[in-house]
Structure formats: C-alpha cells, structure tokens
The first five atom37 places (N, CA, C, CB, O) and aatype in JSON, in Angstrom:
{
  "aatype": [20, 20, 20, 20, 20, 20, 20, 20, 20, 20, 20, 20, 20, 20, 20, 20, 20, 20, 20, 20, 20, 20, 20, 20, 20, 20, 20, 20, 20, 20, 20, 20, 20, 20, 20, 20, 20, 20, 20, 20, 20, 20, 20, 20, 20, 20, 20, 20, 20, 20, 20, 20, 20, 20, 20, 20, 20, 20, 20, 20, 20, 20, 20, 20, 20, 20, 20, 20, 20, 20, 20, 20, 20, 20, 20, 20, 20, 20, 20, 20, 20, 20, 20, 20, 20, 20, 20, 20, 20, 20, 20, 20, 20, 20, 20, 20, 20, 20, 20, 20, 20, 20, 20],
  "atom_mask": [
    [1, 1, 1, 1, 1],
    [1, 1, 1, 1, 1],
    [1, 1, 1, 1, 1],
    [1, 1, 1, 1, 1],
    [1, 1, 1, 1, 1],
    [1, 1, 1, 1, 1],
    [1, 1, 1, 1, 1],
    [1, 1, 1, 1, 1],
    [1, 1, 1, 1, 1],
    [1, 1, 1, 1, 1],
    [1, 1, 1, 1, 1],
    [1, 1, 1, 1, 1],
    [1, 1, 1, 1, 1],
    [1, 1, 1, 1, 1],
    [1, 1, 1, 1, 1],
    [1, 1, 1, 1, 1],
    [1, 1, 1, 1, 1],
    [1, 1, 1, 1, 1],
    [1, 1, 1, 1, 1],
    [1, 1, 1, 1, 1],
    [1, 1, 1, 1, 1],
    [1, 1, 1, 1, 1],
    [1, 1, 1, 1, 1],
    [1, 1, 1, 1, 1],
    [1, 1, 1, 1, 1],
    [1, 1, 1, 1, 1],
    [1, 1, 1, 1, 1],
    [1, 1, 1, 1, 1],
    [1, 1, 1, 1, 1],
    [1, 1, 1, 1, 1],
    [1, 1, 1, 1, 1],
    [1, 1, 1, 1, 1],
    [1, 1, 1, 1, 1],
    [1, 1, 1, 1, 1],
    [1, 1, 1, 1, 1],
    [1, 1, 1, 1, 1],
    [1, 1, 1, 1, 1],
    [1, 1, 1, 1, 1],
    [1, 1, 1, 1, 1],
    [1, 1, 1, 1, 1],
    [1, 1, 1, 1, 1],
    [1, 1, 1, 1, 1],
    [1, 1, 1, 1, 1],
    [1, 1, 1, 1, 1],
    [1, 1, 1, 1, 1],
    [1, 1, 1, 1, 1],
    [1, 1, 1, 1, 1],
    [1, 1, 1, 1, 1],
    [1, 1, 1, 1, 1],
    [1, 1, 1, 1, 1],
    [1, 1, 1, 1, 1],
    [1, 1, 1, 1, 1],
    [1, 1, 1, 1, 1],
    [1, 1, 1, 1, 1],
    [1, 1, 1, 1, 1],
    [1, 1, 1, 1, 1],
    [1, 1, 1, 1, 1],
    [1, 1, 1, 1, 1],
    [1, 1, 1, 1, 1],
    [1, 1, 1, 1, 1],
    [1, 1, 1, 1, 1],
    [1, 1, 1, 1, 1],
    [1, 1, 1, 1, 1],
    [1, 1, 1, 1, 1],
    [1, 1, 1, 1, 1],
    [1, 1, 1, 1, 1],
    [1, 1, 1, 1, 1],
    [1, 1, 1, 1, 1],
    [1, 1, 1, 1, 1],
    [1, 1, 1, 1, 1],
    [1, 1, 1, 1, 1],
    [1, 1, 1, 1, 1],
    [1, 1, 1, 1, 1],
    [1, 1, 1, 1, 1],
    [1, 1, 1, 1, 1],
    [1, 1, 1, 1, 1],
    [1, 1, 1, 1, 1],
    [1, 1, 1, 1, 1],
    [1, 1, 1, 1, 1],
    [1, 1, 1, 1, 1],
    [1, 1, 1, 1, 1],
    [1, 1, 1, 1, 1],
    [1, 1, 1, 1, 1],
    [1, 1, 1, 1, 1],
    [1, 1, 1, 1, 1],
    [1, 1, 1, 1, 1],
    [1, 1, 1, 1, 1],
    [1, 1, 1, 1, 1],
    [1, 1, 1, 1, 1],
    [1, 1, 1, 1, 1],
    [1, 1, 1, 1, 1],
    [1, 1, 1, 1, 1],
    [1, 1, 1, 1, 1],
    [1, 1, 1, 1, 1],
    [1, 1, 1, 1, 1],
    [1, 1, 1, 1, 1],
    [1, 1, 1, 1, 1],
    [1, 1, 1, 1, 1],
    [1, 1, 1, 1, 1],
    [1, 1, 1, 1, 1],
    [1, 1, 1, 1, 1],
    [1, 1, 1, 1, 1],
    [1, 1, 1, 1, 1]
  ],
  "atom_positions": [
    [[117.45, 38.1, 156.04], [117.09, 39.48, 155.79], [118.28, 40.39, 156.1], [115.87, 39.89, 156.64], [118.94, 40.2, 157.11]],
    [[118.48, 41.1, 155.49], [119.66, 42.32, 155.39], [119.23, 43.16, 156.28], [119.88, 43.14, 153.96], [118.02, 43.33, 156.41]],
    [[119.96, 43.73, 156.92], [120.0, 44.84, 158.0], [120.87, 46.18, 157.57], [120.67, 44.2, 159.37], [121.06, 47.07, 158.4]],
    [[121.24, 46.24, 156.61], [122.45, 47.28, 155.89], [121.49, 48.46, 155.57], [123.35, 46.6, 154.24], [120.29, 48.33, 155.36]],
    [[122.1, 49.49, 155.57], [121.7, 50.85, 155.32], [120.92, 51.02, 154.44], [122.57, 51.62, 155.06], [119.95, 51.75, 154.61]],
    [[121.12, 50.43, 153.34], [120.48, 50.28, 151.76], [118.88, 49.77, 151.95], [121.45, 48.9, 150.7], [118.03, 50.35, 151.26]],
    [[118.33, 48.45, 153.1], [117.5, 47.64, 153.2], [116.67, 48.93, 154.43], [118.14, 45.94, 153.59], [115.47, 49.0, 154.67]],
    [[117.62, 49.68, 154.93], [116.79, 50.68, 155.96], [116.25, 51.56, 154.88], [117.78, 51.61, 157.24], [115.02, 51.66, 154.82]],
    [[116.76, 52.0, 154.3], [116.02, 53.27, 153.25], [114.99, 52.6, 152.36], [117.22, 54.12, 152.09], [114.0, 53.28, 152.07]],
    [[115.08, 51.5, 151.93], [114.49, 50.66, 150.8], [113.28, 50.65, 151.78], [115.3, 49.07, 150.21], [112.55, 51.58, 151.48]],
    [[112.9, 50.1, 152.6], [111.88, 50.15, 153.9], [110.74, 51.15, 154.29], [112.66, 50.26, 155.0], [109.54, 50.99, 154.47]],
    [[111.72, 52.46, 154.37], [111.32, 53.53, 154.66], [111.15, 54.22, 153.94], [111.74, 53.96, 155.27], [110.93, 55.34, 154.4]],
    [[111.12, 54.09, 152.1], [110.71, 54.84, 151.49], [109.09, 55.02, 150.85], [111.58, 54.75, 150.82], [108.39, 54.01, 150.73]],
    [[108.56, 56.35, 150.46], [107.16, 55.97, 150.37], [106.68, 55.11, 149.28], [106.42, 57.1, 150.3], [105.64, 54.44, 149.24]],
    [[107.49, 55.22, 148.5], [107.81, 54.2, 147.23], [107.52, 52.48, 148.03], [109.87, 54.48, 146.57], [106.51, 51.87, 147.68]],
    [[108.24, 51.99, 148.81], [107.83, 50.6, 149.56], [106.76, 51.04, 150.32], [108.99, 49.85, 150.55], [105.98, 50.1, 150.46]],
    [[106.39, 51.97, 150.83], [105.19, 51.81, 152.3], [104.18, 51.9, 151.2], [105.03, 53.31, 153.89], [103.2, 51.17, 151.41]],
    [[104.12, 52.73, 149.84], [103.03, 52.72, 148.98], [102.8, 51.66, 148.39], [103.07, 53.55, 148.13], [101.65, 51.29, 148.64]],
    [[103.53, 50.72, 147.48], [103.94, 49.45, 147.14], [103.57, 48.48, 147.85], [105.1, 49.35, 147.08], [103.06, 47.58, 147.19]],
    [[103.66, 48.26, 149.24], [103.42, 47.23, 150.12], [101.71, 47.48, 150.52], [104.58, 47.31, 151.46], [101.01, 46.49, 150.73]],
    [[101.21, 48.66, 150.6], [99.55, 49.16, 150.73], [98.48, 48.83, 149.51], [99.5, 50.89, 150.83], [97.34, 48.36, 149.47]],
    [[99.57, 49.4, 148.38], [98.74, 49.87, 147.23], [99.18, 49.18, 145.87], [98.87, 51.44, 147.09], [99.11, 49.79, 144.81]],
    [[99.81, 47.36, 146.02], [100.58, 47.4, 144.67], [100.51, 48.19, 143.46], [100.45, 46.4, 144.2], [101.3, 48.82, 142.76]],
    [[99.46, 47.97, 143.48], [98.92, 48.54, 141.61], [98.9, 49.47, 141.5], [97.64, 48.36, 140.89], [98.96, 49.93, 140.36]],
    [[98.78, 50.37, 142.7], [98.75, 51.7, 142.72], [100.15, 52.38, 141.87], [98.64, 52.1, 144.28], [100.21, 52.76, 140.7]],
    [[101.39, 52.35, 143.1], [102.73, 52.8, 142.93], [102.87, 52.29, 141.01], [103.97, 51.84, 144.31], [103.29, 53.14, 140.23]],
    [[102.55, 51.13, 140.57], [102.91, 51.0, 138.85], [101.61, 52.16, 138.01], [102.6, 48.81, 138.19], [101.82, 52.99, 137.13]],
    [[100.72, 51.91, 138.47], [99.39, 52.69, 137.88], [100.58, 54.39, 137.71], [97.47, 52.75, 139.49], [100.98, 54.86, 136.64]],
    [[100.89, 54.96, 139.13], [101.0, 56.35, 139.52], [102.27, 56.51, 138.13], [101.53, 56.67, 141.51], [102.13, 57.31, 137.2]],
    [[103.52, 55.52, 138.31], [104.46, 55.74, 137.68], [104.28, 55.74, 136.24], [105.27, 55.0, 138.08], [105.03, 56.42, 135.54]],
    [[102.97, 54.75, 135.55], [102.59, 54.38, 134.18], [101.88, 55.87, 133.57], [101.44, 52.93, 134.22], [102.0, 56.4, 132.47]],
    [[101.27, 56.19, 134.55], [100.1, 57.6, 134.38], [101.37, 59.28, 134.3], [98.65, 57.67, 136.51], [101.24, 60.2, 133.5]],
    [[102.26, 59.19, 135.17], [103.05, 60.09, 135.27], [103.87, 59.89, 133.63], [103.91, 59.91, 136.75], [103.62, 60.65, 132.69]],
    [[104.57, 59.07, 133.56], [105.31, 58.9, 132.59], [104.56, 59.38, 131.11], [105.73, 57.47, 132.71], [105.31, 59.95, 130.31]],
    [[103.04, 59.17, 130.66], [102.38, 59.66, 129.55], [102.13, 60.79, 130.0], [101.27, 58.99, 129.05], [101.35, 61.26, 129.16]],
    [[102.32, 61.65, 130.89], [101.75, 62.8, 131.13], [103.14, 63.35, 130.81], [100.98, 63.08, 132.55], [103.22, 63.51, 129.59]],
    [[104.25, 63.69, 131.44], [105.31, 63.68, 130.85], [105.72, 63.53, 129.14], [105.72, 62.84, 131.54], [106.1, 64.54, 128.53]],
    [[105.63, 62.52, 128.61], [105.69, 61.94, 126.95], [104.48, 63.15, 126.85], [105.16, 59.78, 126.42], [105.04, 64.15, 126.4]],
    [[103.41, 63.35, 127.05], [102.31, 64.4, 126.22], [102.89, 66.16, 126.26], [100.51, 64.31, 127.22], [102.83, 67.15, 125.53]],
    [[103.47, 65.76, 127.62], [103.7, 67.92, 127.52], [105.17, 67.58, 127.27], [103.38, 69.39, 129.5], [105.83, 68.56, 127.62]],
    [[106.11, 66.43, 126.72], [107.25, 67.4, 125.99], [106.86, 67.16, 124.58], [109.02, 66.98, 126.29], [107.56, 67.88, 123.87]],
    [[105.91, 66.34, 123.79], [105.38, 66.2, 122.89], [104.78, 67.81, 122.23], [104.5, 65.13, 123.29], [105.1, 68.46, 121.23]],
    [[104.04, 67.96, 123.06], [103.31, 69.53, 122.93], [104.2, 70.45, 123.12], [102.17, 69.91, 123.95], [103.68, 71.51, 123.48]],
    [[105.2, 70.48, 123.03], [105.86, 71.94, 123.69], [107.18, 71.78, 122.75], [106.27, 71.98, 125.75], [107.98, 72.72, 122.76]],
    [[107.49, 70.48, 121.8], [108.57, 70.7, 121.0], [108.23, 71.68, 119.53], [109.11, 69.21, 120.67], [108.95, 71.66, 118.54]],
    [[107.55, 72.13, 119.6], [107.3, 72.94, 118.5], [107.8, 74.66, 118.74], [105.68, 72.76, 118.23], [108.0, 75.38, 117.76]],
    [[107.93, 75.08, 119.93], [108.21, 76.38, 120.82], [109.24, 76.86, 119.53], [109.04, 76.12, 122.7], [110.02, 76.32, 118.76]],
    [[108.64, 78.43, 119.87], [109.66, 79.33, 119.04], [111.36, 79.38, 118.97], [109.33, 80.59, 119.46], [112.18, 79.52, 118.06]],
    [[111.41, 79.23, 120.11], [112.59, 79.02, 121.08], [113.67, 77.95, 120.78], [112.03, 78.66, 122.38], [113.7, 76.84, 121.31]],
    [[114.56, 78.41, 119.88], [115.51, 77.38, 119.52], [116.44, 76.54, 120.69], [116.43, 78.1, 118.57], [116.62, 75.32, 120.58]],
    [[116.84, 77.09, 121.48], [117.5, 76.71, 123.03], [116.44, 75.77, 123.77], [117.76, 78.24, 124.11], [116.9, 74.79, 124.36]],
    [[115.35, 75.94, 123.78], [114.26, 75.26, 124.37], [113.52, 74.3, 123.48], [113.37, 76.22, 124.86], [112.89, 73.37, 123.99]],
    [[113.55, 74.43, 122.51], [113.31, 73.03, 121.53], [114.52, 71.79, 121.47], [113.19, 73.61, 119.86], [114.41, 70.58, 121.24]],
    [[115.72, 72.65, 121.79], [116.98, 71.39, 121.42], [116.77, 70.77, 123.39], [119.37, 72.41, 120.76], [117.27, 69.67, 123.64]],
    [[116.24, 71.34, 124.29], [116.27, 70.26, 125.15], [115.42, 70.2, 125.57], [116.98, 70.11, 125.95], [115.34, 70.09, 126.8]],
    [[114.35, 70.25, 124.79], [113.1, 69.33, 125.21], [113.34, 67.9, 123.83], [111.17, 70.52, 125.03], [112.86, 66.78, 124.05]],
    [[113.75, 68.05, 123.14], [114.61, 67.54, 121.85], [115.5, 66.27, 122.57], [115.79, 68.97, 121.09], [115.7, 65.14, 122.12]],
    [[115.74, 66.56, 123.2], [117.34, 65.96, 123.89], [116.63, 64.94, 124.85], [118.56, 67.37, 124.97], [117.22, 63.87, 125.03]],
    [[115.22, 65.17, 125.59], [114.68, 64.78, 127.12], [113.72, 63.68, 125.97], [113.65, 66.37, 128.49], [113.76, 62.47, 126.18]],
    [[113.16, 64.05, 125.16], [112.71, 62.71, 124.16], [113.35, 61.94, 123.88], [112.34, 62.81, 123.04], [113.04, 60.78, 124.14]],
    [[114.89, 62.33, 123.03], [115.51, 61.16, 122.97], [115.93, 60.12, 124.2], [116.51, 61.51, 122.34], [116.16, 58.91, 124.18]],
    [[115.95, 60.97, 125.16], [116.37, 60.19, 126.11], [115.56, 59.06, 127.27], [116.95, 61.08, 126.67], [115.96, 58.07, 127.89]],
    [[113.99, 59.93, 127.16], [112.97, 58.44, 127.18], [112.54, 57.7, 125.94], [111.53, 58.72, 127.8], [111.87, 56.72, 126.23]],
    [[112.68, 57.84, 124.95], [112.64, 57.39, 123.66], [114.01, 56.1, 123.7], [112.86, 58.87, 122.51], [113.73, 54.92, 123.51]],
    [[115.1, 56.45, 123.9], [115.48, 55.19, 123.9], [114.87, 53.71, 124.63], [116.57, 55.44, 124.3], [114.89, 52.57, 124.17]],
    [[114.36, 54.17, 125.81], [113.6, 53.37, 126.79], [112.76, 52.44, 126.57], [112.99, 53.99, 127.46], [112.67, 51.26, 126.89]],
    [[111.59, 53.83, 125.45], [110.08, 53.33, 125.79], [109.22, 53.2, 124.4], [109.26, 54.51, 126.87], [108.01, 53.02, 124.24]],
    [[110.49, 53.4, 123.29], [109.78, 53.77, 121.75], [110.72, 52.55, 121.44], [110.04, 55.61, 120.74], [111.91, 52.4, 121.72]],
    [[109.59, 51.45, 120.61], [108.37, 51.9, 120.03], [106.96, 51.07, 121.35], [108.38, 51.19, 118.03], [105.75, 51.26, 121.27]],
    [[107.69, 50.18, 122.44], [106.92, 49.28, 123.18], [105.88, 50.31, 123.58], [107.7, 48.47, 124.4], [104.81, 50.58, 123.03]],
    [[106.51, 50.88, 124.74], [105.57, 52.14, 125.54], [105.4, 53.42, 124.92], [106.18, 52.58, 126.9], [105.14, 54.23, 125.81]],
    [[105.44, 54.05, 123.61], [105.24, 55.0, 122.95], [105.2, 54.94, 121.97], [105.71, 55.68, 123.08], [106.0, 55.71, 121.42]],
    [[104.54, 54.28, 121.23], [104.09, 53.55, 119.86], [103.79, 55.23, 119.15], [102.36, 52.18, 120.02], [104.48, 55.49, 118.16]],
    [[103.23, 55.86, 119.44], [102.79, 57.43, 118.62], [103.37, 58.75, 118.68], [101.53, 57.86, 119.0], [102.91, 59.87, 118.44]],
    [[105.13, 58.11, 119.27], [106.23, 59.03, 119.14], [106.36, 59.22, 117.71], [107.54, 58.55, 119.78], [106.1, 60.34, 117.28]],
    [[106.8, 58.13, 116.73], [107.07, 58.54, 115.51], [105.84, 59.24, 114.46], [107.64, 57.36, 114.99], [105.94, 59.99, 113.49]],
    [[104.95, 58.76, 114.98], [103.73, 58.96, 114.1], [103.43, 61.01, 114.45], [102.12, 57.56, 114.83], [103.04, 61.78, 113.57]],
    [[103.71, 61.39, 115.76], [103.64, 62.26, 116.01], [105.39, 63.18, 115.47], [103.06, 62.02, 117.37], [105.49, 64.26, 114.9]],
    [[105.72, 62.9, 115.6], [107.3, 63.47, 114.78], [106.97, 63.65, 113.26], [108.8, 62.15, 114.87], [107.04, 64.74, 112.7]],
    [[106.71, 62.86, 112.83], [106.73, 62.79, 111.05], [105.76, 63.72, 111.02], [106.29, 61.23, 110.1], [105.97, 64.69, 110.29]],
    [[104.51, 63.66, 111.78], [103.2, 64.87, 111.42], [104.05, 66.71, 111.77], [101.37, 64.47, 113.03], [103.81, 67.77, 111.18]],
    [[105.0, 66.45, 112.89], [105.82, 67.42, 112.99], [106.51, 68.49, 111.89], [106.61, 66.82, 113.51], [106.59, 69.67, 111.56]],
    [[107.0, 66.89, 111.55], [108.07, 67.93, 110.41], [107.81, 68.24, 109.34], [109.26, 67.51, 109.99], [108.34, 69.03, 108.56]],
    [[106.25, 67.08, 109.22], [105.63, 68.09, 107.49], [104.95, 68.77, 107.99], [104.68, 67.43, 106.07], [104.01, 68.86, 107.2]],
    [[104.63, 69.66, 109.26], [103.96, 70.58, 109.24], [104.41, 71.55, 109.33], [103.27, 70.55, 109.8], [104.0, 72.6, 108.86]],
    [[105.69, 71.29, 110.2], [107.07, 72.7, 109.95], [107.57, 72.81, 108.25], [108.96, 72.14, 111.04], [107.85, 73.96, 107.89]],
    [[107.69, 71.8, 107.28], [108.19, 71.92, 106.2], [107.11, 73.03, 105.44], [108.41, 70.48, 105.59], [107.39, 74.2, 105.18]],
    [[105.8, 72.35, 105.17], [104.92, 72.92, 104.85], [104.55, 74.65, 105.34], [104.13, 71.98, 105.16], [104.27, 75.65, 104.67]],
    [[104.69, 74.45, 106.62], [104.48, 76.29, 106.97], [105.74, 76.74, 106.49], [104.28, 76.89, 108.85], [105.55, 77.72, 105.78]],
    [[106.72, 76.51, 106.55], [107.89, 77.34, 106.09], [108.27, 77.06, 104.83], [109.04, 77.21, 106.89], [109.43, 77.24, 104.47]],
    [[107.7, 76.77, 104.34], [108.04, 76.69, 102.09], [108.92, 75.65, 101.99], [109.11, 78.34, 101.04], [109.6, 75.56, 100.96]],
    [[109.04, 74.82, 102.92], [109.9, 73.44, 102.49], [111.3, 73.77, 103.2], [110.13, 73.17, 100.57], [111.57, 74.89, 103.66]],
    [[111.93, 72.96, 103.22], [112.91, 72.43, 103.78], [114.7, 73.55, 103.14], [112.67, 70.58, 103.25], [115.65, 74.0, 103.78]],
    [[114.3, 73.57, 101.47], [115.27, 74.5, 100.87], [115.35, 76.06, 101.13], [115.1, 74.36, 99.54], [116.38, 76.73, 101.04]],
    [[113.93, 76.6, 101.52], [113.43, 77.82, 101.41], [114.02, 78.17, 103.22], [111.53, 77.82, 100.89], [114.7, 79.13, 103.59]],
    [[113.36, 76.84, 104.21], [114.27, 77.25, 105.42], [115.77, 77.39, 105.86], [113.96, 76.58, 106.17], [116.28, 77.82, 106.89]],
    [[116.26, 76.89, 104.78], [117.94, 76.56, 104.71], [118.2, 77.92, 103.67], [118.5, 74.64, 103.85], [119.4, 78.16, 103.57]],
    [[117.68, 78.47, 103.19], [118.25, 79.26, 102.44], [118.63, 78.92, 101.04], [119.15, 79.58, 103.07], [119.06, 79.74, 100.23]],
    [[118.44, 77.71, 100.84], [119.01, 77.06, 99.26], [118.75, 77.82, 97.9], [118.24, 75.59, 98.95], [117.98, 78.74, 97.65]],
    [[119.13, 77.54, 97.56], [119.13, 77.83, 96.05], [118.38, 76.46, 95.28], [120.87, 78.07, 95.47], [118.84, 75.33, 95.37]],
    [[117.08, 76.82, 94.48], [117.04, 75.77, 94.31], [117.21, 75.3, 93.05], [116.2, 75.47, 94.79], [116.66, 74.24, 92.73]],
    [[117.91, 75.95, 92.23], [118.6, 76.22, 91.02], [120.03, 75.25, 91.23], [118.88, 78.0, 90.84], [120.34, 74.4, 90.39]],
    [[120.61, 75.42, 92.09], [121.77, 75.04, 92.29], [121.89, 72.96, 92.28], [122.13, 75.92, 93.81], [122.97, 72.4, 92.46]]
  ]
}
C-alpha cells in the first residue's frame, strides 16, 4: 500500500468515502448529473445570443467527443431537428445568409 500524498487525498476524498459506502451510488450520482447537464446545454443552444450559443456550442462538442453516439445517442437526432427548425423559421438557409438566389 502507498503512503504518498496522492494515496492521502485519494482516501480522503468524498468521492472514495462515498464510493467505498455507496458503490452504485457515486456512478448512479455521476450518470444522473452528466444527462442533466447534456439536457440544459441541449435546451439553451437555441438562445438569441450569438456569444452564448458559440459556447454552449463549444461545451457540446466537447462532451460529444466523449459520449456521442454510446452515451448520447439523441445528440444528433436533436441537432438535425435544430437546424430545420432554425432553417424553416428564418426562410431557409439563403434568405439567412443574405443570398441571392438568382445568383
């Protein structure tokens, strides 16, 4: 058994005293937190707020590399319903860009 600084904190954290009480608990708490998380940046990427869409934008991709498609199977399914619903309210995709659609 290690006696090093690392094995004192590892010990004393509530993370092990919960873990060592409650196995299933500490995975349950972390499994339950994590979809609660995935649901409110899910809900909140639509915000008026261009600055605040690119990093809630940014905090998906970045559990999305992780957990899509194993642990978030209804990331994409929820994105695609996204963007035809932004295309659709705003006259399509040319009309938000400004296009010409002549051109």
């Amino acid at each position: 058994m290690s006696h090093g600084p690392m094995s004192y904190i590892n010990m004393h954290t509530w993370k092990a005293r919960l873990g060592n009480i409650f196995p299933g608990f500490y995975w349950f708490l972390i499994h339950f937190s994590l979809a609660v998380i995935r649901r409110l940046l899910l809900s909140t990427l639509d915000d008026p707020n261009r600055k605040l869409c690119t990093a809630i934008s940014m905090a998906v991709v970045a559990i999305a590399i992780y957990d899509w498609p194993e642990s978030w199977p209804d990331l994409l399914p929820f994105l695609l319903k996204l963007i035809g619903d932004q295309t659709s309210m705003n006259g399509g995709v040319e009309k938000e860009r400004g296009c010409n659609s002549t051109r």
